[in-house]
N, CA, C and O atoms as a Tripos MOL2 file, in Angstrom:
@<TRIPOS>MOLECULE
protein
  252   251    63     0     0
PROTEIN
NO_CHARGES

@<TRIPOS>ATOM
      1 N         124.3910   52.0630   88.1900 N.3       1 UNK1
      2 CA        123.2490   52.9460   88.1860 C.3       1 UNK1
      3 C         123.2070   53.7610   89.4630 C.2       1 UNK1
      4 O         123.7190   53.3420   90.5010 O.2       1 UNK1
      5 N         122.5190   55.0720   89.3640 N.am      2 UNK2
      6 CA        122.4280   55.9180   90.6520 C.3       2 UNK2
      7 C         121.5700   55.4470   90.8720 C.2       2 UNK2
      8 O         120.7120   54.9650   90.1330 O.2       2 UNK2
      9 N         121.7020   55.5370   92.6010 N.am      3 UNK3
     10 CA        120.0960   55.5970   93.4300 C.3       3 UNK3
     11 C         119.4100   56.8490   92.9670 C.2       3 UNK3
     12 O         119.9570   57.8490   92.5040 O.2       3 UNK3
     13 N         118.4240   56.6910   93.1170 N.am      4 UNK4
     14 CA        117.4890   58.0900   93.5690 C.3       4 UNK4
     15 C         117.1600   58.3620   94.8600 C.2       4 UNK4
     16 O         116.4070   57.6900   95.5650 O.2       4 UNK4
     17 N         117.5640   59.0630   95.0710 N.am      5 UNK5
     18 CA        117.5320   59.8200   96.8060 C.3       5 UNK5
     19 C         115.7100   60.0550   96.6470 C.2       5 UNK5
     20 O         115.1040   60.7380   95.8210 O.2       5 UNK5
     21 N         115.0570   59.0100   98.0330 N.am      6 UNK6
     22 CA        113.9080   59.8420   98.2590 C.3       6 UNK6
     23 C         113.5700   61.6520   98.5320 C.2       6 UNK6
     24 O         114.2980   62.2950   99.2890 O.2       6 UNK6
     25 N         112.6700   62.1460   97.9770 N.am      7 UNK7
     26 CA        112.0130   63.2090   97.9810 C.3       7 UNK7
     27 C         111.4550   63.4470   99.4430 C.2       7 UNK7
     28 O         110.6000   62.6590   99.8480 O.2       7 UNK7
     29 N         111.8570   64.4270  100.2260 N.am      8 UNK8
     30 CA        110.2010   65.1430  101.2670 C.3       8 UNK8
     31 C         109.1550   65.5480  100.6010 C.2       8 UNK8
     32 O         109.0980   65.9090   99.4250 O.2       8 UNK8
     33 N         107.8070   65.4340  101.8790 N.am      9 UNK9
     34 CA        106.9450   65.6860  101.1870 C.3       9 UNK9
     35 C         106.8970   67.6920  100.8730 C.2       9 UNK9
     36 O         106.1430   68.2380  100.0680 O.2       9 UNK9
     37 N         107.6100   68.1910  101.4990 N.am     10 UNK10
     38 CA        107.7600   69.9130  101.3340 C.3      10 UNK10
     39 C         109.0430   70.3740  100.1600 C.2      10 UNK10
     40 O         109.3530   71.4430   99.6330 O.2      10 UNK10
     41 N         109.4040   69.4110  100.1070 N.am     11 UNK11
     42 CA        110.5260   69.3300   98.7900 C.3      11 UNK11
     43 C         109.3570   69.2900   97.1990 C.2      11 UNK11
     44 O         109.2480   69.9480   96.1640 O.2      11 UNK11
     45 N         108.7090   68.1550   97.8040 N.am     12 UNK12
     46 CA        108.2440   67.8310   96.3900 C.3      12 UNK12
     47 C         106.9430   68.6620   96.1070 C.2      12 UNK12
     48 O         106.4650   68.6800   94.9730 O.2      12 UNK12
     49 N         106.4010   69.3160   97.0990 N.am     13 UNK13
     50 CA        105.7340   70.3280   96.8300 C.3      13 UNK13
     51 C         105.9420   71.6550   96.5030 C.2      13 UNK13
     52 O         105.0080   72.3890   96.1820 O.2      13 UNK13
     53 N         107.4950   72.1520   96.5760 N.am     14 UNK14
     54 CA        108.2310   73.1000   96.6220 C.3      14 UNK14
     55 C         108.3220   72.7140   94.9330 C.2      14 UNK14
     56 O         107.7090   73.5630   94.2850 O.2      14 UNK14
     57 N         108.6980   72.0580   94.4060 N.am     15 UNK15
     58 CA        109.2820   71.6810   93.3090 C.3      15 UNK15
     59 C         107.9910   71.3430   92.0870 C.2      15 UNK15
     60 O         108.1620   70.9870   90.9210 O.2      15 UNK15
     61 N         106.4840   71.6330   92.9220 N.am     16 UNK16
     62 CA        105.4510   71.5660   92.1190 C.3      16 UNK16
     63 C         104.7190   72.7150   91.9980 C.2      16 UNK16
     64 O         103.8290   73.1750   91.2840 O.2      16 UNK16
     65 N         105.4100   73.0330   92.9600 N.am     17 UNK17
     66 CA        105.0680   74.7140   92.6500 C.3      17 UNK17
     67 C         105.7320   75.7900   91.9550 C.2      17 UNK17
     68 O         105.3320   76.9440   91.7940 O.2      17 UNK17
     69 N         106.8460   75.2280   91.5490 N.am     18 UNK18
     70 CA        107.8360   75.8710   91.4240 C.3      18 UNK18
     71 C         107.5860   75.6060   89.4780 C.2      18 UNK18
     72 O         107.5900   76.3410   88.4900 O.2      18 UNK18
     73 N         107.4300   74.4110   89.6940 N.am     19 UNK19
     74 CA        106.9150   73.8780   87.9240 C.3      19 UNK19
     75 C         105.6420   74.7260   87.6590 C.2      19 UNK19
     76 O         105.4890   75.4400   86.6670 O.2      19 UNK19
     77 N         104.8610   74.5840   88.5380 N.am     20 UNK20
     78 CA        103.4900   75.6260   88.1910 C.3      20 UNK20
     79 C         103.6690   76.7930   87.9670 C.2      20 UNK20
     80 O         102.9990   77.3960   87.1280 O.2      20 UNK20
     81 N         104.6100   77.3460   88.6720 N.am     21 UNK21
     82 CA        104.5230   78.8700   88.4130 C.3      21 UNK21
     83 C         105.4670   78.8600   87.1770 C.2      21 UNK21
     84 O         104.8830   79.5400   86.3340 O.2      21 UNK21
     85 N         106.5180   78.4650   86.7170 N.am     22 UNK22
     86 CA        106.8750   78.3060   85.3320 C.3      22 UNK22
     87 C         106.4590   78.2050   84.2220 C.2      22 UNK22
     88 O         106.9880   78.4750   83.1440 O.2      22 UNK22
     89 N         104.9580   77.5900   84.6050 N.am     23 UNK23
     90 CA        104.0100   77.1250   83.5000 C.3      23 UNK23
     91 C         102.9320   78.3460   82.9720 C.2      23 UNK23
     92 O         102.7620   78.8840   81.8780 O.2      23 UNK23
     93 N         102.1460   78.5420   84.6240 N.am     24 UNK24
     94 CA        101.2220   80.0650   84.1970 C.3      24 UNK24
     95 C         101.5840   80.8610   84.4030 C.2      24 UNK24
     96 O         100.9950   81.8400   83.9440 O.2      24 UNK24
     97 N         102.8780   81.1110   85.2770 N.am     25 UNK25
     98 CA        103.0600   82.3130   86.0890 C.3      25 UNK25
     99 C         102.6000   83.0020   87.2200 C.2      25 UNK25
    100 O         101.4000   82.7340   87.1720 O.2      25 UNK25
    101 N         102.8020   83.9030   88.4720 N.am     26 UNK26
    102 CA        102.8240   84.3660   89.6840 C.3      26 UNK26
    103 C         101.0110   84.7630   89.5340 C.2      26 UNK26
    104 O         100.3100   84.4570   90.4980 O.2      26 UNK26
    105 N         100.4950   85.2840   88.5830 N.am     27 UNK27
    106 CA         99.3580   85.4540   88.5920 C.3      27 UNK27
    107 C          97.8480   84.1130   88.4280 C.2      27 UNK27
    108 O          96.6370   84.3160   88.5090 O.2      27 UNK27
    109 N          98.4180   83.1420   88.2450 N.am     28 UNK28
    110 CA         97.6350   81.6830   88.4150 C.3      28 UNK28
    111 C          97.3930   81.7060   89.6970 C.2      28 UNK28
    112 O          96.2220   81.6800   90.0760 O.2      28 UNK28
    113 N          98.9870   81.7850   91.0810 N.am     29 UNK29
    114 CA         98.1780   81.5000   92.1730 C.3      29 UNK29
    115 C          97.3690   82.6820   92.6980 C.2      29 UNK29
    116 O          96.7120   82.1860   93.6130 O.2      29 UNK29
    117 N          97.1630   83.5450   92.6440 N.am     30 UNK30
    118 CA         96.0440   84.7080   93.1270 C.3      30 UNK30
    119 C          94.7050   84.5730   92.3190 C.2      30 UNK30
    120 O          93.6110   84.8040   92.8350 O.2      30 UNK30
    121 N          94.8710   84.1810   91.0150 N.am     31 UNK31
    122 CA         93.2330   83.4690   90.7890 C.3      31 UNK31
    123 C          92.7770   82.2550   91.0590 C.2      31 UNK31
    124 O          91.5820   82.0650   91.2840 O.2      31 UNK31
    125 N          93.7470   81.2140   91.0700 N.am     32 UNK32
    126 CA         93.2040   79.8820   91.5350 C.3      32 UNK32
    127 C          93.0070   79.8960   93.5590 C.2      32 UNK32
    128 O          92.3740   79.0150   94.1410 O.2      32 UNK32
    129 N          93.6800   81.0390   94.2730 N.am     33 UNK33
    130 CA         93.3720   81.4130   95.3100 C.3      33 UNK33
    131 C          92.0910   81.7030   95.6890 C.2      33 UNK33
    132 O          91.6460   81.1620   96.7010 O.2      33 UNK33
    133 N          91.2530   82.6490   94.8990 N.am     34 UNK34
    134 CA         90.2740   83.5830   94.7830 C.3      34 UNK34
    135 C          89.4240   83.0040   94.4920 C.2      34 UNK34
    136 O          88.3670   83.3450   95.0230 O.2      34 UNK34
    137 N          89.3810   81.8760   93.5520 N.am     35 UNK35
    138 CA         88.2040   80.9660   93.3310 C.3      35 UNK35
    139 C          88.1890   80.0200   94.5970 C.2      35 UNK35
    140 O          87.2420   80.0380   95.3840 O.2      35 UNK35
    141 N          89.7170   78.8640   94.8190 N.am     36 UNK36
    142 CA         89.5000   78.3600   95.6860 C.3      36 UNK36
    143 C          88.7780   78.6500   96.9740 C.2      36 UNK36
    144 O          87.8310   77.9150   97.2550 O.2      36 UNK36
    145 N          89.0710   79.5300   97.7110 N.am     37 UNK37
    146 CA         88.4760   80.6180   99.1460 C.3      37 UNK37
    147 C          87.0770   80.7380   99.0650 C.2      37 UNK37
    148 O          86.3590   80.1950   99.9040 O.2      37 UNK37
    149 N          86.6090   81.4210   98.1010 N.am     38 UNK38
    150 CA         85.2040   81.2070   97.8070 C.3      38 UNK38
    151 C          84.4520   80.3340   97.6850 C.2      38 UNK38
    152 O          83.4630   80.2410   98.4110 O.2      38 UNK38
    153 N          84.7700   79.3600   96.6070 N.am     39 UNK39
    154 CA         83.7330   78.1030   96.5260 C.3      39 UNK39
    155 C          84.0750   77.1430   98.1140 C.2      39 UNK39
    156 O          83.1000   76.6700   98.6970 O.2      39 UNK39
    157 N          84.9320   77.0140   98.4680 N.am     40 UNK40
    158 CA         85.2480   76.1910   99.6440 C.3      40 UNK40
    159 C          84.4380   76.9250  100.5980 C.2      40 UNK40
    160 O          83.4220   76.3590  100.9990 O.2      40 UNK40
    161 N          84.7150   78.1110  101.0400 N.am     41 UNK41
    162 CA         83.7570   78.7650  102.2190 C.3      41 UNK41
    163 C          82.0910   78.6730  101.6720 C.2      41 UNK41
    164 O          81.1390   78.5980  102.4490 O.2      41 UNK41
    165 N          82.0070   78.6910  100.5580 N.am     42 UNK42
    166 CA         80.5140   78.9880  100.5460 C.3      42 UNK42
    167 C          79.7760   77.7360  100.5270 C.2      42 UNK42
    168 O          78.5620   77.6850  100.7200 O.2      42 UNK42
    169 N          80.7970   76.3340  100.2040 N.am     43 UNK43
    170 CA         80.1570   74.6980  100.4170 C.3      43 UNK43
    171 C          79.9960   74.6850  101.8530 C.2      43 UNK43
    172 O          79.0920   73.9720  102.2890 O.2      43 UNK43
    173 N          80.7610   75.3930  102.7340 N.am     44 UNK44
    174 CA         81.3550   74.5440  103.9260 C.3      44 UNK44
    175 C          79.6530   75.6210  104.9150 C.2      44 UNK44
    176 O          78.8490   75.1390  105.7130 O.2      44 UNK44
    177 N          79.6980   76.6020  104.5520 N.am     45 UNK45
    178 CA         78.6860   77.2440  104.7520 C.3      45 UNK45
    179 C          77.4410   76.9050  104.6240 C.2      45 UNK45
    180 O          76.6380   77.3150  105.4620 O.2      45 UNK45
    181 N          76.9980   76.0600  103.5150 N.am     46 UNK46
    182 CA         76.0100   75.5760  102.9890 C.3      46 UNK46
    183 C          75.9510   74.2980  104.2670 C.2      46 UNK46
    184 O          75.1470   74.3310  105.1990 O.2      46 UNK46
    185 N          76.8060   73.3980  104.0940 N.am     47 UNK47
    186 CA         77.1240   72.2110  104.9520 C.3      47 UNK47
    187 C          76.6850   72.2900  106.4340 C.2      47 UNK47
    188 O          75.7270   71.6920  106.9230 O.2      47 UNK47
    189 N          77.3620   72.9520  106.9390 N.am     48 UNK48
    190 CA         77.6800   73.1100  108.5700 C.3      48 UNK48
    191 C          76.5510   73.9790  108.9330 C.2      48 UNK48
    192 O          75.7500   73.6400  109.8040 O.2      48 UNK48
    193 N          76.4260   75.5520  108.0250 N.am     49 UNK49
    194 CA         75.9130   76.7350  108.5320 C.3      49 UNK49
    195 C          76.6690   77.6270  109.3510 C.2      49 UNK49
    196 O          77.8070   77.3820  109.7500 O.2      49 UNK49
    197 N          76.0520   78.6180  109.5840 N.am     50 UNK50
    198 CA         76.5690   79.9130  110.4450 C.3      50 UNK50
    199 C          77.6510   79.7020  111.6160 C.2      50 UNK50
    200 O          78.7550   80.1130  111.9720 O.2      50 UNK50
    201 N          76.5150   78.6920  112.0340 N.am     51 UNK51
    202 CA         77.2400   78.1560  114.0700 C.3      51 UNK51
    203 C          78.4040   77.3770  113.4400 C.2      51 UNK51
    204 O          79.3210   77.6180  114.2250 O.2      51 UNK51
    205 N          78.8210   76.7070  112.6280 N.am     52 UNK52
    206 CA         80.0130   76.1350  112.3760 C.3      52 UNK52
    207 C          81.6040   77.1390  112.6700 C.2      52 UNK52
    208 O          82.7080   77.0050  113.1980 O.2      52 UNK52
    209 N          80.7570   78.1990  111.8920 N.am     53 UNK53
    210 CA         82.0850   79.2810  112.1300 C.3      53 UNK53
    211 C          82.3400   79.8350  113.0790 C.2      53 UNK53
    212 O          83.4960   80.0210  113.4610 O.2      53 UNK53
    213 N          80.9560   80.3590  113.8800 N.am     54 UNK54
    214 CA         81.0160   80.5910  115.1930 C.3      54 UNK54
    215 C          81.5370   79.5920  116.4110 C.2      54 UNK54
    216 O          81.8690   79.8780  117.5610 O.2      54 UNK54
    217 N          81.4930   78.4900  115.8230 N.am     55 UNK55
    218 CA         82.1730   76.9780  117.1370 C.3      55 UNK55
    219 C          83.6830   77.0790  116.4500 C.2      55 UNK55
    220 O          84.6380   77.1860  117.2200 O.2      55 UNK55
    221 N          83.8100   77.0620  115.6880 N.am     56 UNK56
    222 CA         85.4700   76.6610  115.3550 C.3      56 UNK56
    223 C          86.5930   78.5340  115.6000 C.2      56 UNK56
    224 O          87.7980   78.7870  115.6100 O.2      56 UNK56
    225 N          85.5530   79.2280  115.7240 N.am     57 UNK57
    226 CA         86.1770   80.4750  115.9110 C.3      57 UNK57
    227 C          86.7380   80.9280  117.2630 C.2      57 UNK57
    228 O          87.7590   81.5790  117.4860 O.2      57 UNK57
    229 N          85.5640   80.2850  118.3600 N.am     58 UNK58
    230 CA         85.7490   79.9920  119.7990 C.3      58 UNK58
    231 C          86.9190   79.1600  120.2560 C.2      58 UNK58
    232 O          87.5970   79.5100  121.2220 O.2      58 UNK58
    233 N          87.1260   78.2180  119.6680 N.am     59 UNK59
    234 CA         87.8130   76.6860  119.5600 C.3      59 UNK59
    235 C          89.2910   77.7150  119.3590 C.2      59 UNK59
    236 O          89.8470   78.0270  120.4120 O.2      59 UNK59
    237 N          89.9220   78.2370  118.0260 N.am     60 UNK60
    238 CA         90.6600   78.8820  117.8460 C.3      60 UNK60
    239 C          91.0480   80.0560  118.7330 C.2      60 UNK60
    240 O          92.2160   80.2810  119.0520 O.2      60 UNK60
    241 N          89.9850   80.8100  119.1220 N.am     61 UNK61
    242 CA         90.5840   81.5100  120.1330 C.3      61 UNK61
    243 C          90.8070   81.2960  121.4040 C.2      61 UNK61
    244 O          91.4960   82.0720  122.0660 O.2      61 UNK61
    245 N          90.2920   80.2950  121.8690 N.am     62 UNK62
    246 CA         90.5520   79.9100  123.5770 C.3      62 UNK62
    247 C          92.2100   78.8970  123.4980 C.2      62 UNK62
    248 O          92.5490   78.4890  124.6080 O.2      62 UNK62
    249 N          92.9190   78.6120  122.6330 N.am     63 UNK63
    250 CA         94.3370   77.8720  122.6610 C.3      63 UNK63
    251 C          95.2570   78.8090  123.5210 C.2      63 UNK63
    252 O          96.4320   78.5030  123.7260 O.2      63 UNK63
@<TRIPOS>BOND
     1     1     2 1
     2     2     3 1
     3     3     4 2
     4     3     5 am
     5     5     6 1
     6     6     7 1
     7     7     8 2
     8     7     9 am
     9     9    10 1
    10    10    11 1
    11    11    12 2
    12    11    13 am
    13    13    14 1
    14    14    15 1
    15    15    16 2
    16    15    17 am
    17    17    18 1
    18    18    19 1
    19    19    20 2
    20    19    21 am
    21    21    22 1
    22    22    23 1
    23    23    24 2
    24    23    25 am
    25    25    26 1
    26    26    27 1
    27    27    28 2
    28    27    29 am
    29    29    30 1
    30    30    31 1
    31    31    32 2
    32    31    33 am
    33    33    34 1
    34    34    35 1
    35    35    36 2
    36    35    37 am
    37    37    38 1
    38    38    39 1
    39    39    40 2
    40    39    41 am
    41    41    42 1
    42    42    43 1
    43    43    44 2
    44    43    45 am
    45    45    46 1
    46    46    47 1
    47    47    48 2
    48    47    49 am
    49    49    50 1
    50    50    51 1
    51    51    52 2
    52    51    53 am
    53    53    54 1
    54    54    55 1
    55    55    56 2
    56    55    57 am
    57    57    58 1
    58    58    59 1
    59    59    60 2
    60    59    61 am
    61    61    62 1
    62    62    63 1
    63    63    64 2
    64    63    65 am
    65    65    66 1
    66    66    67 1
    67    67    68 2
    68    67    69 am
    69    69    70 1
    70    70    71 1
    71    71    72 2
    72    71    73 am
    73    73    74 1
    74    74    75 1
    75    75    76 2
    76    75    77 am
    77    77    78 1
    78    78    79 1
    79    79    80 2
    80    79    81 am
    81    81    82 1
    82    82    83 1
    83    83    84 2
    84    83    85 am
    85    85    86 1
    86    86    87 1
    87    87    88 2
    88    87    89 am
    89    89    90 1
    90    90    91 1
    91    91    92 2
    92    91    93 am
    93    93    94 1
    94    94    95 1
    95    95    96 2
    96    95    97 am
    97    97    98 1
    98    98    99 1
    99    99   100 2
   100    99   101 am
   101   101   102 1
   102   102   103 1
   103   103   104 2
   104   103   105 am
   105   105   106 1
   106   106   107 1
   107   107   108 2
   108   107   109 am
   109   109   110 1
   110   110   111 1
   111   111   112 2
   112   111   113 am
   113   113   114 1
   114   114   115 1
   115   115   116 2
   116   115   117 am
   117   117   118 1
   118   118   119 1
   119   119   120 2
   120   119   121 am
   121   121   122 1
   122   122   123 1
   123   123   124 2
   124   123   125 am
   125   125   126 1
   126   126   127 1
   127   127   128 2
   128   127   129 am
   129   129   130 1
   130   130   131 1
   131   131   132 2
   132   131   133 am
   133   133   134 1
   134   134   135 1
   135   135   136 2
   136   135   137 am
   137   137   138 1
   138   138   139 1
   139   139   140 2
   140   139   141 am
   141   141   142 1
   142   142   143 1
   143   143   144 2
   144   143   145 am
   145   145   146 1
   146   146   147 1
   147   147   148 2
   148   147   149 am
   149   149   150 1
   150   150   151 1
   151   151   152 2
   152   151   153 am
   153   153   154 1
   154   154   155 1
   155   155   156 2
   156   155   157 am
   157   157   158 1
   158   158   159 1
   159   159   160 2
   160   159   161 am
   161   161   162 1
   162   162   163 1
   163   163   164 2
   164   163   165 am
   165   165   166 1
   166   166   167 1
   167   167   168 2
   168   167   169 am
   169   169   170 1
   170   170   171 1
   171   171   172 2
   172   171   173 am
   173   173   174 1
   174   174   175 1
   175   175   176 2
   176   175   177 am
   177   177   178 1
   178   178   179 1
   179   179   180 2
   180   179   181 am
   181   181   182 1
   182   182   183 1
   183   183   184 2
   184   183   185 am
   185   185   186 1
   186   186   187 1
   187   187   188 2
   188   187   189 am
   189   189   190 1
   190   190   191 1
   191   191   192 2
   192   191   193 am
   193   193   194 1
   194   194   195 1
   195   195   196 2
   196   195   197 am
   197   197   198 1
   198   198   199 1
   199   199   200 2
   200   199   201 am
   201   201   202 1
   202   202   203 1
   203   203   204 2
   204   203   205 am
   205   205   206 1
   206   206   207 1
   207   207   208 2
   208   207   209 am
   209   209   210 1
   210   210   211 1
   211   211   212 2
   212   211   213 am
   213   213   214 1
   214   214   215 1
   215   215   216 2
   216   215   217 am
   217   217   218 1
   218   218   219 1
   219   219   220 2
   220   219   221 am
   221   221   222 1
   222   222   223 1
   223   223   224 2
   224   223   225 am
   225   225   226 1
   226   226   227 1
   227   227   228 2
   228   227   229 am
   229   229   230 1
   230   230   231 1
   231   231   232 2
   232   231   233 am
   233   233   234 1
   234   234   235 1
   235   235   236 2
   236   235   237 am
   237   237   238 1
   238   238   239 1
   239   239   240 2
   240   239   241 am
   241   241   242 1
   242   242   243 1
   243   243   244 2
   244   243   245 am
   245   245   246 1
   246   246   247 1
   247   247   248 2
   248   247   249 am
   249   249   250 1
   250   250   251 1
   251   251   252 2
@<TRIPOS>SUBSTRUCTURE
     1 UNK1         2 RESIDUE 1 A UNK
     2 UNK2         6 RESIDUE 1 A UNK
     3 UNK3        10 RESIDUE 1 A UNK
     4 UNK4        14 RESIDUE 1 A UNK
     5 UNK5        18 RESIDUE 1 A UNK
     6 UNK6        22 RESIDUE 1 A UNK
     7 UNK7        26 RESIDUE 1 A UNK
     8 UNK8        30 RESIDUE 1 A UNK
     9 UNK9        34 RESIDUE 1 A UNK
    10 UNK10       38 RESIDUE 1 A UNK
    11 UNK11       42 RESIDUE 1 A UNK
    12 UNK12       46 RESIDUE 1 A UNK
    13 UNK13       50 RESIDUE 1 A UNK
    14 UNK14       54 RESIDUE 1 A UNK
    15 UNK15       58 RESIDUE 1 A UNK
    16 UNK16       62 RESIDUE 1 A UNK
    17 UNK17       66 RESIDUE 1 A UNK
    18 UNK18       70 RESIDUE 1 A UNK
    19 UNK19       74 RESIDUE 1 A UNK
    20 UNK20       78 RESIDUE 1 A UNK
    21 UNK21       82 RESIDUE 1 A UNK
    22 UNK22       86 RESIDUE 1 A UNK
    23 UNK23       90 RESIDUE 1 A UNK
    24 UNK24       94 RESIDUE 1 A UNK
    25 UNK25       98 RESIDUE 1 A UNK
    26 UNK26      102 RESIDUE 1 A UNK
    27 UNK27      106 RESIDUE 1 A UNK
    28 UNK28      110 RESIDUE 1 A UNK
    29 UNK29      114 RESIDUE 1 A UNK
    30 UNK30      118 RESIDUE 1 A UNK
    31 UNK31      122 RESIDUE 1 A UNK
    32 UNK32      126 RESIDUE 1 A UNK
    33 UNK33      130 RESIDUE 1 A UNK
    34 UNK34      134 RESIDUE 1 A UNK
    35 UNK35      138 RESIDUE 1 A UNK
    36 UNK36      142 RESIDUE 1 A UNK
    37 UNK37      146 RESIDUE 1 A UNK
    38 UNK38      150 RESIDUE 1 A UNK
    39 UNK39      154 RESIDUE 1 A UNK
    40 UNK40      158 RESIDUE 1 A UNK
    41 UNK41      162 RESIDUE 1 A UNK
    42 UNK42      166 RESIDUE 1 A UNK
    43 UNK43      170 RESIDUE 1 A UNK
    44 UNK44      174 RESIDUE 1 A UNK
    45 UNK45      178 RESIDUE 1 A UNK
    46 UNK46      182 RESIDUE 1 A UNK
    47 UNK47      186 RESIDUE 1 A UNK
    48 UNK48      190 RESIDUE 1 A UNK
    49 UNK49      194 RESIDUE 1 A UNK
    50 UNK50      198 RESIDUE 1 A UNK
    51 UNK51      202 RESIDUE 1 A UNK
    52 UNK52      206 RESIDUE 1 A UNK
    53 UNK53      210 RESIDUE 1 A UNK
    54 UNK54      214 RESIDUE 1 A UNK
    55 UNK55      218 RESIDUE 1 A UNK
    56 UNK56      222 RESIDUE 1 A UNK
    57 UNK57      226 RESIDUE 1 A UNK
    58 UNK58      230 RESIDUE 1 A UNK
    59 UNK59      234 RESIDUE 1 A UNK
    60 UNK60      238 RESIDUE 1 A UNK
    61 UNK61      242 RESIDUE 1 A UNK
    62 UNK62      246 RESIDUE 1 A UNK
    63 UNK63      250 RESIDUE 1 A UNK
């Protein structure tokens, strides 16, 4: 019997993306993008508030 050679984890995400886009096609990830971005910013907004973005924006630019 063959081994199976372990997978990376950027292999096996390469290779699930690669199945996805086979499945819906190049236009799935720009709408599942477009929803994702939105509902995530507008929870995280709800959550934290305004000053959240304003502290992590500071944080990011002073590196």
């Amino acid at each position: 019997m063959a081994q199976a050679t372990k997978m990376s984890r950027a292999e096996a995400g390469r290779k699930g993306g690669l199945t996805t886009k086979s499945r819906h096609g190049n236009e799935f990830f720009g709408e599942i993008g477009r929803i994702g971005g939105k509902k995530g910013g507008e929870t995280t907004k709800k959550r934290h508030g305004i000053e959240f973005y304003q502290r992590i924006g500071r944080k990011g630019g002073s590196r």
